[in-house]
N, CA, C and O atoms as CSV, one atom per row, in Angstrom:
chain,resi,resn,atom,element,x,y,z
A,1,UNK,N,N,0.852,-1.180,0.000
A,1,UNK,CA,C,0.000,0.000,0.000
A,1,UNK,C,C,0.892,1.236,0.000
A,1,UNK,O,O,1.963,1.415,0.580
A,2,UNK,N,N,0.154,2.083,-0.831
A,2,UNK,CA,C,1.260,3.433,-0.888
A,2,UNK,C,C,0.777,4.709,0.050
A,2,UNK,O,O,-0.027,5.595,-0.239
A,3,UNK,N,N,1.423,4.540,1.093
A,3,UNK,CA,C,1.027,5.708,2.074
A,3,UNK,C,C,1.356,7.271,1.966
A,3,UNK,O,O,2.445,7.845,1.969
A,4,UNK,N,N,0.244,7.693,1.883
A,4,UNK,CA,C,-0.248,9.218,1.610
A,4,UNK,C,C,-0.511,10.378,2.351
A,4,UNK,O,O,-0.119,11.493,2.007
A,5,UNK,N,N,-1.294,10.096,3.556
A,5,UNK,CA,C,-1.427,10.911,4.901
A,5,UNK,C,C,-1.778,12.390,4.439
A,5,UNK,O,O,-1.200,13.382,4.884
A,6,UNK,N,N,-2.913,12.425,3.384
A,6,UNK,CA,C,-3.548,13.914,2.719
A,6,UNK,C,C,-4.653,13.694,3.662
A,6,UNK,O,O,-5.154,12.612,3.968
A,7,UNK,N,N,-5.110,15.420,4.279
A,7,UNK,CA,C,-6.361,15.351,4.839
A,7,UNK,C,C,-7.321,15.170,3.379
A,7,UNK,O,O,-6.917,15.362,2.232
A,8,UNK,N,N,-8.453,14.821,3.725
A,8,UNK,CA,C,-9.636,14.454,2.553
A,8,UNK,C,C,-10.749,15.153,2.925
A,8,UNK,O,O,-10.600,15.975,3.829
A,9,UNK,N,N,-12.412,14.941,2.173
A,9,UNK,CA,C,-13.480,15.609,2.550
A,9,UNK,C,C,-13.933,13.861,2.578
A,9,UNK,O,O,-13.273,13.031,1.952
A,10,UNK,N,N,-15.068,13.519,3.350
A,10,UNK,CA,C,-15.678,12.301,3.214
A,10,UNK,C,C,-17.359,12.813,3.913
A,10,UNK,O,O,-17.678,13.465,4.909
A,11,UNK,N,N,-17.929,12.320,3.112
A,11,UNK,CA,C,-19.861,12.225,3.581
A,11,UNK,C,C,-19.512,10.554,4.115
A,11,UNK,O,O,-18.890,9.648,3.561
A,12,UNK,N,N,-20.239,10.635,5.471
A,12,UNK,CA,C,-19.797,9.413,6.036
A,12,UNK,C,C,-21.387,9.543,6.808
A,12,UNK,O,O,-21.856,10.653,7.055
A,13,UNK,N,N,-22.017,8.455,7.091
A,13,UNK,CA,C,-23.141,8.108,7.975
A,13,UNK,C,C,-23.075,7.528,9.181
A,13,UNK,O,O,-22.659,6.383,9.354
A,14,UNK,N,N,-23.622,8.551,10.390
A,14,UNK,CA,C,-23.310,7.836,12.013
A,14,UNK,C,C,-24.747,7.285,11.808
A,14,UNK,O,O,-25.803,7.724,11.353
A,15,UNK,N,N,-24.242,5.953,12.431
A,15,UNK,CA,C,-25.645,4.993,12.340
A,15,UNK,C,C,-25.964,4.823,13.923
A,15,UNK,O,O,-25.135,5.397,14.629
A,16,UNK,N,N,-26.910,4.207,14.561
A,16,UNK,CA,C,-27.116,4.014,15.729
A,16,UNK,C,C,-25.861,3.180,16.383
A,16,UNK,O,O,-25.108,2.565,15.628
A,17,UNK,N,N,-25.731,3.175,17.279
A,17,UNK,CA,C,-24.806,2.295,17.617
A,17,UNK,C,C,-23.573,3.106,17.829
A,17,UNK,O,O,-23.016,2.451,18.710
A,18,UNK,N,N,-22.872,4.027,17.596
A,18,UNK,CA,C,-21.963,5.270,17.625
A,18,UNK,C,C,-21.217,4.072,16.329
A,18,UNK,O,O,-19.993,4.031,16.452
A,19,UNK,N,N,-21.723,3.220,15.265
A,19,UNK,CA,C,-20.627,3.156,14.320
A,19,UNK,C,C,-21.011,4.609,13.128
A,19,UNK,O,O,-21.941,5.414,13.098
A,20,UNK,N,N,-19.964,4.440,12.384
A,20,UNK,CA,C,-19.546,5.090,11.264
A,20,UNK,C,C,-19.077,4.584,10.282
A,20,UNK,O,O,-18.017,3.966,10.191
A,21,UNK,N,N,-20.256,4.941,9.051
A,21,UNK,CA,C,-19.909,4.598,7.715
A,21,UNK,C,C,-19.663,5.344,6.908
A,21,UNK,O,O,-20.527,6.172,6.619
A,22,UNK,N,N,-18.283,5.354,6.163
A,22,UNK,CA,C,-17.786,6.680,5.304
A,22,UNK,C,C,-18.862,5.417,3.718
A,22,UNK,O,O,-18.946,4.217,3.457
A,23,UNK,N,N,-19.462,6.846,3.099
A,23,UNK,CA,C,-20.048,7.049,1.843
A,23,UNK,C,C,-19.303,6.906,0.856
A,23,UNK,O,O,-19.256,5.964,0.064
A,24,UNK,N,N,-18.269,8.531,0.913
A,24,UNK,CA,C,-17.929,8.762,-0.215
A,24,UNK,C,C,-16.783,9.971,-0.209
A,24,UNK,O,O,-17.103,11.002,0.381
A,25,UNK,N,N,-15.674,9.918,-0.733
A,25,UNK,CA,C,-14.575,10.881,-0.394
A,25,UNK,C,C,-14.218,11.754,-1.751
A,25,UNK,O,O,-14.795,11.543,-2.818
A,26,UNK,N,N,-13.309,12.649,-1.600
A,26,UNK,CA,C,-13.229,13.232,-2.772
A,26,UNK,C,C,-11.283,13.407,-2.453
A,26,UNK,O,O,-10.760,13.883,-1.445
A,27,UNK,N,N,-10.602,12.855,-3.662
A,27,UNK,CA,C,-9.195,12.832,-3.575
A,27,UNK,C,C,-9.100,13.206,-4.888
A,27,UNK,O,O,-9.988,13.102,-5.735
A,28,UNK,N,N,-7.812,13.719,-5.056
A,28,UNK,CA,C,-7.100,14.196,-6.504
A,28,UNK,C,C,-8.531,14.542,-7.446
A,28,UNK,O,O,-8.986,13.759,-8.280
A,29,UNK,N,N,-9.006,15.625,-7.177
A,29,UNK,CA,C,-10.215,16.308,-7.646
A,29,UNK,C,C,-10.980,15.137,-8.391
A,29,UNK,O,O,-11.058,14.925,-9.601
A,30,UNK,N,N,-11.429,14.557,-7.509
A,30,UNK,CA,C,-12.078,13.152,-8.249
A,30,UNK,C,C,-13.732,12.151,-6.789
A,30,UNK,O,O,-13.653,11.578,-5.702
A,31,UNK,N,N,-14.644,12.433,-7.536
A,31,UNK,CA,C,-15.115,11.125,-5.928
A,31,UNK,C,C,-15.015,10.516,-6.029
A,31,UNK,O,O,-15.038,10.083,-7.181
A,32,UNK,N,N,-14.762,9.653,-4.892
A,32,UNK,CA,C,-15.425,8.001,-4.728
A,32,UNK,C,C,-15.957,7.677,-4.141
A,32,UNK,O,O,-15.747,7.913,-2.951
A,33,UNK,N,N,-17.032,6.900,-4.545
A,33,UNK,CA,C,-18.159,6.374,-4.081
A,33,UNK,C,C,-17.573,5.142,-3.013
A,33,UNK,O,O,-16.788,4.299,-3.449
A,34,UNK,N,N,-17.910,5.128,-1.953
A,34,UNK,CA,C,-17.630,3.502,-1.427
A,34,UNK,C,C,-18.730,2.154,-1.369
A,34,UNK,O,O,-19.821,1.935,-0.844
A,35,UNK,N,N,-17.922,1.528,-2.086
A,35,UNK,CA,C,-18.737,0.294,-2.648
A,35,UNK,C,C,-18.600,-0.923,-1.470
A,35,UNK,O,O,-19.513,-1.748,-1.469
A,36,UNK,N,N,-17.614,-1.072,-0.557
A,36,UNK,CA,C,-17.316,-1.765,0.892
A,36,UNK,C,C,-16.398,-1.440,1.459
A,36,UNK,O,O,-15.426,-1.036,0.820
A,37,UNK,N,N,-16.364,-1.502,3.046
A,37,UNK,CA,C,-16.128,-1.403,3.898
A,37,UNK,C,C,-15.614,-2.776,3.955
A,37,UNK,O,O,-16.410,-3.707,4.075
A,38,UNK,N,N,-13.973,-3.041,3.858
A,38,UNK,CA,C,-13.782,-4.197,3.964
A,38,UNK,C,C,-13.228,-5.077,5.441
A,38,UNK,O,O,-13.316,-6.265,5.747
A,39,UNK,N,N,-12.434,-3.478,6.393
A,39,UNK,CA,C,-12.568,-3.364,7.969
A,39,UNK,C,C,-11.958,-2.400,8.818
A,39,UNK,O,O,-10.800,-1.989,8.759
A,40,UNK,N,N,-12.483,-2.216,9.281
A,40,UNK,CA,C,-12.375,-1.342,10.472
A,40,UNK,C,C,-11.419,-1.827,11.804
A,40,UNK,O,O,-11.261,-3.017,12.077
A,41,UNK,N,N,-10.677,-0.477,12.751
A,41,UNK,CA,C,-10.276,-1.054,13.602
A,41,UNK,C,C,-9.847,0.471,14.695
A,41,UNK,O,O,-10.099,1.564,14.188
A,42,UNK,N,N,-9.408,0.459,15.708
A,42,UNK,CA,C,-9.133,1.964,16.075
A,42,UNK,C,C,-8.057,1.838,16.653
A,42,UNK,O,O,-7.726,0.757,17.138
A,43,UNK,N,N,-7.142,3.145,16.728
A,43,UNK,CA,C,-6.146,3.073,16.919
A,43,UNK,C,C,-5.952,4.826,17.974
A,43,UNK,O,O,-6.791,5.664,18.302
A,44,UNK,N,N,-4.821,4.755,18.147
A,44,UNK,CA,C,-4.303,5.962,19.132
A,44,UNK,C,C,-3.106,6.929,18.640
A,44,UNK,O,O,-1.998,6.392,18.665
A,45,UNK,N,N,-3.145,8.159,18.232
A,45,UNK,CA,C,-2.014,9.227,18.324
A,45,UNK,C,C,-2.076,9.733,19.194
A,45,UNK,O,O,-2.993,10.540,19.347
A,46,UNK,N,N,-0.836,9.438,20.509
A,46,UNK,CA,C,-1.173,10.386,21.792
A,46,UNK,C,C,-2.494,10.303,22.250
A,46,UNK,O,O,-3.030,9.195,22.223
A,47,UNK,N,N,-3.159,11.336,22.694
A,47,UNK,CA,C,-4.434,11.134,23.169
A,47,UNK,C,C,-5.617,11.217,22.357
A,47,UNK,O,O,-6.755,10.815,22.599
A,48,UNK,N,N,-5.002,11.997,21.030
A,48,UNK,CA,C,-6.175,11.278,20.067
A,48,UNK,C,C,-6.909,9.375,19.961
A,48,UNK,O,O,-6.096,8.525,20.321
A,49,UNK,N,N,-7.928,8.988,19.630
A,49,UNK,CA,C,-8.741,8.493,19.032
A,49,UNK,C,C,-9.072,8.430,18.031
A,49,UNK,O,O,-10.143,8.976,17.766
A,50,UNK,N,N,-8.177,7.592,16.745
A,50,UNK,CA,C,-8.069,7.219,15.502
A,50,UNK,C,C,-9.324,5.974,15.205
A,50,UNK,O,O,-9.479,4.948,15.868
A,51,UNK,N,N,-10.000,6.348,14.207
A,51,UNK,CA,C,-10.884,4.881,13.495
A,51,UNK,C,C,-10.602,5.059,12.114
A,51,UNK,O,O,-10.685,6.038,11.372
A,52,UNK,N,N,-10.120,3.450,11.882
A,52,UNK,CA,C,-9.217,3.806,10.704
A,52,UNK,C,C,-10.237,2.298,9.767
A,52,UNK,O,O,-10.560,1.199,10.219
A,53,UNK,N,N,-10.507,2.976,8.223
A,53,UNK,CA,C,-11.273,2.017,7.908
A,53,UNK,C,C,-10.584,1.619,6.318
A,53,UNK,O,O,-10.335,2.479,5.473
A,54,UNK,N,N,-10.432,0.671,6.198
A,54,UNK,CA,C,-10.536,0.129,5.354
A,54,UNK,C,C,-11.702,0.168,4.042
A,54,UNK,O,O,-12.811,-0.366,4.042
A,55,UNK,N,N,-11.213,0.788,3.205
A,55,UNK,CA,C,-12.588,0.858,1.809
A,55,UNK,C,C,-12.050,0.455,0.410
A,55,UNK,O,O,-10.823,0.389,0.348
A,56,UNK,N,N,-12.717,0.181,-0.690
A,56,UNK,CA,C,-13.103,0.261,-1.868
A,56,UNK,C,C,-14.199,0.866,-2.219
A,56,UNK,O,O,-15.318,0.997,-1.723
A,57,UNK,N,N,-13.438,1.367,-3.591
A,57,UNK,CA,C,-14.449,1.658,-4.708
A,57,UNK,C,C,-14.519,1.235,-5.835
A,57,UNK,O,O,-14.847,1.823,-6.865
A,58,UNK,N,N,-14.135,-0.053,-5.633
A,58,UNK,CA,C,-14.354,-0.722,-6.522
A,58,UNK,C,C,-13.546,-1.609,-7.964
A,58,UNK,O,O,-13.665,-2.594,-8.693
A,59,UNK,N,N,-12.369,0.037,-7.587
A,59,UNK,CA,C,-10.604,-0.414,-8.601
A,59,UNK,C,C,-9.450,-0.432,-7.819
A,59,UNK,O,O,-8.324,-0.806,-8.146
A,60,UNK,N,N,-10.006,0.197,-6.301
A,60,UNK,CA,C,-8.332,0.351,-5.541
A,60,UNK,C,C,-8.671,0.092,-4.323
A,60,UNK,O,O,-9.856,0.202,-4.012
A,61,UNK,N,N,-7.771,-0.282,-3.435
A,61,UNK,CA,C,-8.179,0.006,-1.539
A,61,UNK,C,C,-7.619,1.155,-1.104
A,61,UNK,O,O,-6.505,1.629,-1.329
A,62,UNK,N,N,-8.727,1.637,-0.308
A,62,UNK,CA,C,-8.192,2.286,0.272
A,62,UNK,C,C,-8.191,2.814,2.127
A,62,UNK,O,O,-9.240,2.804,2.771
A,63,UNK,N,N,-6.867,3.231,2.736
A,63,UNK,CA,C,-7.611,3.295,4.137
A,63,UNK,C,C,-7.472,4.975,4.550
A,63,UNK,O,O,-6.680,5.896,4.351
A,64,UNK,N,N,-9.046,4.688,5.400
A,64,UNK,CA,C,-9.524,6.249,5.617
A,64,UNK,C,C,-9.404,6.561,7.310
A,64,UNK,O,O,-10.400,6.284,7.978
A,65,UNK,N,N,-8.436,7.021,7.875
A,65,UNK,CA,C,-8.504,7.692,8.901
A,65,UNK,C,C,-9.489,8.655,9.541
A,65,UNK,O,O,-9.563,9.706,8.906
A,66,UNK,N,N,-10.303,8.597,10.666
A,66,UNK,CA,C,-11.293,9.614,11.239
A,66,UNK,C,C,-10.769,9.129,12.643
A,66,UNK,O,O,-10.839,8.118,13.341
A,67,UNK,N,N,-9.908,11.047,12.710
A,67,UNK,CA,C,-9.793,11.718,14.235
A,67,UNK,C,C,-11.190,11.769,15.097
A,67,UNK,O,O,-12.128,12.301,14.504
A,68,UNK,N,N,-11.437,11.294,16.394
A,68,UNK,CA,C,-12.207,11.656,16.585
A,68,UNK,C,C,-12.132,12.835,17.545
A,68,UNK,O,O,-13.168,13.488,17.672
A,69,UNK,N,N,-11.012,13.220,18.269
A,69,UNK,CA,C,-10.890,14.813,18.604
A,69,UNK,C,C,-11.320,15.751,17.750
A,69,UNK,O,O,-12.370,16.363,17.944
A,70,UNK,N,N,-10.530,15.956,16.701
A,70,UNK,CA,C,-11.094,17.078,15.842
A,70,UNK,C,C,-12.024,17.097,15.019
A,70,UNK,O,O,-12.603,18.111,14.628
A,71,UNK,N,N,-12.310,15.621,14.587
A,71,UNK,CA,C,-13.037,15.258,13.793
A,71,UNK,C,C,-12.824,15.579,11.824
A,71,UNK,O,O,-13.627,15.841,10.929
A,72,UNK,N,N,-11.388,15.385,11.869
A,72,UNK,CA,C,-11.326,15.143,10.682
A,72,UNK,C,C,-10.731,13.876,9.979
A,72,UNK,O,O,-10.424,12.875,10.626
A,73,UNK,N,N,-10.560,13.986,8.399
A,73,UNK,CA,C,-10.433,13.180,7.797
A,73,UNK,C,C,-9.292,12.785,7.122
A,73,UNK,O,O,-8.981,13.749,6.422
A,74,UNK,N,N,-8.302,11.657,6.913
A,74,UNK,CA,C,-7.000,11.767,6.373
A,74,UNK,C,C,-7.485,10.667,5.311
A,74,UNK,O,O,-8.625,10.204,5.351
A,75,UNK,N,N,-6.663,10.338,4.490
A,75,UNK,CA,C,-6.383,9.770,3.446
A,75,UNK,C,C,-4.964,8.632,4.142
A,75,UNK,O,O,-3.822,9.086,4.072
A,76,UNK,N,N,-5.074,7.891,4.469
A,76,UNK,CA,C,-3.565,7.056,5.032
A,76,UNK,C,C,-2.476,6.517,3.961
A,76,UNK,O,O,-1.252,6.631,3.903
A,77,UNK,N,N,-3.831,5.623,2.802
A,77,UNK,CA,C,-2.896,4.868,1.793
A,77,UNK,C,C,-3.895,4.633,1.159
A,77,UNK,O,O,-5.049,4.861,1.522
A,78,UNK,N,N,-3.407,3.975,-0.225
A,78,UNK,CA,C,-4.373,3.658,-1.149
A,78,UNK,C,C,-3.313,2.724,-2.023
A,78,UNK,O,O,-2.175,2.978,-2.418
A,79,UNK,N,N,-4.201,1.457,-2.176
A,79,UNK,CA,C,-3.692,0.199,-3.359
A,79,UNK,C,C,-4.495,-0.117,-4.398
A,79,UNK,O,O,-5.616,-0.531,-4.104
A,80,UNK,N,N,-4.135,-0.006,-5.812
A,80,UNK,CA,C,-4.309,-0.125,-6.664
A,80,UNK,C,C,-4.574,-1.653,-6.872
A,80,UNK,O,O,-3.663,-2.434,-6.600
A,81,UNK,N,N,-5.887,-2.170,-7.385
A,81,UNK,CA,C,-5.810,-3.612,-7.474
A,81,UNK,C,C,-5.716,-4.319,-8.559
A,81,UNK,O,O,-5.658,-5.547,-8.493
């Protein structure tokens, strides 16, 4: 995987349950739609609260970082399949 670490924009859906499903992101002036969620897991910077997910859209993987302090969005890596 080729790691990237760009903040991103993502429409993501909080469902009951406090999970979170990212939709759809927009990278290199382009969207993507997410077609699966292949997994999820959370992690820690310092006292941040990282949920870091695993996606496709369908031609590449990719994984999507959500801070939950600030509440934003990174871009981590992305593989071409």
């Amino acid at each position: 995987m080729e790691r990237i670490k760009a903040p991103i924009r993502v429409a993501a859906v909080f469902e009951p349950g406090r999970q979170i499903r990212p939709v759809c992101f927009d990278w290199q002036r382009r969207k993507h739609t997410v077609t699966e969620v292949t997994y999820c897991w959370k992690g820690k910077s310092g006292e941040d609260t990282l949920l870091y997910f695993a996606v496709s859209d369908g031609t590449a993987l990719f994984e999507l970082i959500y801070n939950t302090v600030d509440q934003s969005w990174t871009l981590g890596g992305v593989e071409a399949r």
